[in-house]
Chimera marker file (.cmm) of the C-alpha trace (Angstrom):
<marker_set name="trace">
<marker id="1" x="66.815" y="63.727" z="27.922" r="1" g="1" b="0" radius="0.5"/>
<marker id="2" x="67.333" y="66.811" z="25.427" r="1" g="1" b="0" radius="0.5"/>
<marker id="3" x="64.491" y="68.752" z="26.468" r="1" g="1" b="0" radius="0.5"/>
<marker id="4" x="66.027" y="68.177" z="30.407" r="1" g="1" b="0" radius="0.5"/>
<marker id="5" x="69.050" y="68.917" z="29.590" r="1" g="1" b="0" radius="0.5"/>
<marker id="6" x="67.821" y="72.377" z="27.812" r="1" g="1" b="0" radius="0.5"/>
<marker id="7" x="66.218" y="73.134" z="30.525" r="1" g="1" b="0" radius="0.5"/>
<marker id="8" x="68.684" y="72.678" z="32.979" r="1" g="1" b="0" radius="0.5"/>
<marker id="9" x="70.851" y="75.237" z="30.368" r="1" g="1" b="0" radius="0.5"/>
<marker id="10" x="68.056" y="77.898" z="30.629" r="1" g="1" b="0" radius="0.5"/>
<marker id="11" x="68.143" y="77.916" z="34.382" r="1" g="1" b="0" radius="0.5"/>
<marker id="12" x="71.737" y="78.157" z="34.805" r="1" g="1" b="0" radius="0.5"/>
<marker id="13" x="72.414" y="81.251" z="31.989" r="1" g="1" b="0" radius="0.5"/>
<marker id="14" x="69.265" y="82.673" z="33.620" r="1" g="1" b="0" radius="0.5"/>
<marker id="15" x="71.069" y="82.487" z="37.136" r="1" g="1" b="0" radius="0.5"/>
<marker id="16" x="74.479" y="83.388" z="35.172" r="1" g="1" b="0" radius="0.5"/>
<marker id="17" x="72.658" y="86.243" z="34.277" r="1" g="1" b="0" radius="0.5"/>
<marker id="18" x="71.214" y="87.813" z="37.439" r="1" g="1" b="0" radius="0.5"/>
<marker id="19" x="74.054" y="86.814" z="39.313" r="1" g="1" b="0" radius="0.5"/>
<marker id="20" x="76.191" y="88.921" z="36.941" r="1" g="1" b="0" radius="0.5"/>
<link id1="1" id2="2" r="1" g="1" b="0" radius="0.2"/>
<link id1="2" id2="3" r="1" g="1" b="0" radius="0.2"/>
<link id1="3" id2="4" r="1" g="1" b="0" radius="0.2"/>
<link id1="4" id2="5" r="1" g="1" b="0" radius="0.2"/>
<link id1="5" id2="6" r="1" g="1" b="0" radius="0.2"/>
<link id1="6" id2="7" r="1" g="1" b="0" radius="0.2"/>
<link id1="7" id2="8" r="1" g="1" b="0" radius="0.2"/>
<link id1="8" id2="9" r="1" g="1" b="0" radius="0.2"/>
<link id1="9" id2="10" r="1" g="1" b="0" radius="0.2"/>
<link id1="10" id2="11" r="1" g="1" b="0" radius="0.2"/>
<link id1="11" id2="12" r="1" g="1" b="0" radius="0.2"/>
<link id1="12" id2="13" r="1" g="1" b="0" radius="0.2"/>
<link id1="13" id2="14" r="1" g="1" b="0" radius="0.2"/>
<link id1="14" id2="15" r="1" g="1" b="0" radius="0.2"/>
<link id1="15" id2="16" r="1" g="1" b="0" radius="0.2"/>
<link id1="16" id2="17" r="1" g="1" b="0" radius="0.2"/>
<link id1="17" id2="18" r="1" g="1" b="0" radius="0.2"/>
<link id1="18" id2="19" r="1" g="1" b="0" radius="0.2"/>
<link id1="19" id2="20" r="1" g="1" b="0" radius="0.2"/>
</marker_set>
C-alpha cells in the first residue's frame, strides 16, 4: 500500500514536472 501509493506520487510530480 505505501510503496503504491509512493509510486503513484513519483509519477504524477514527474508528469507535474514536464507538463510545467
Amino acid at each position: 500500500m505505501g510503496l503504491e501509493c509512493y509510486h503513484e506520487q513519483l509519477i504524477s510530480g514527474a508528469v507535474k514536472l514536464v507538463k510545467h
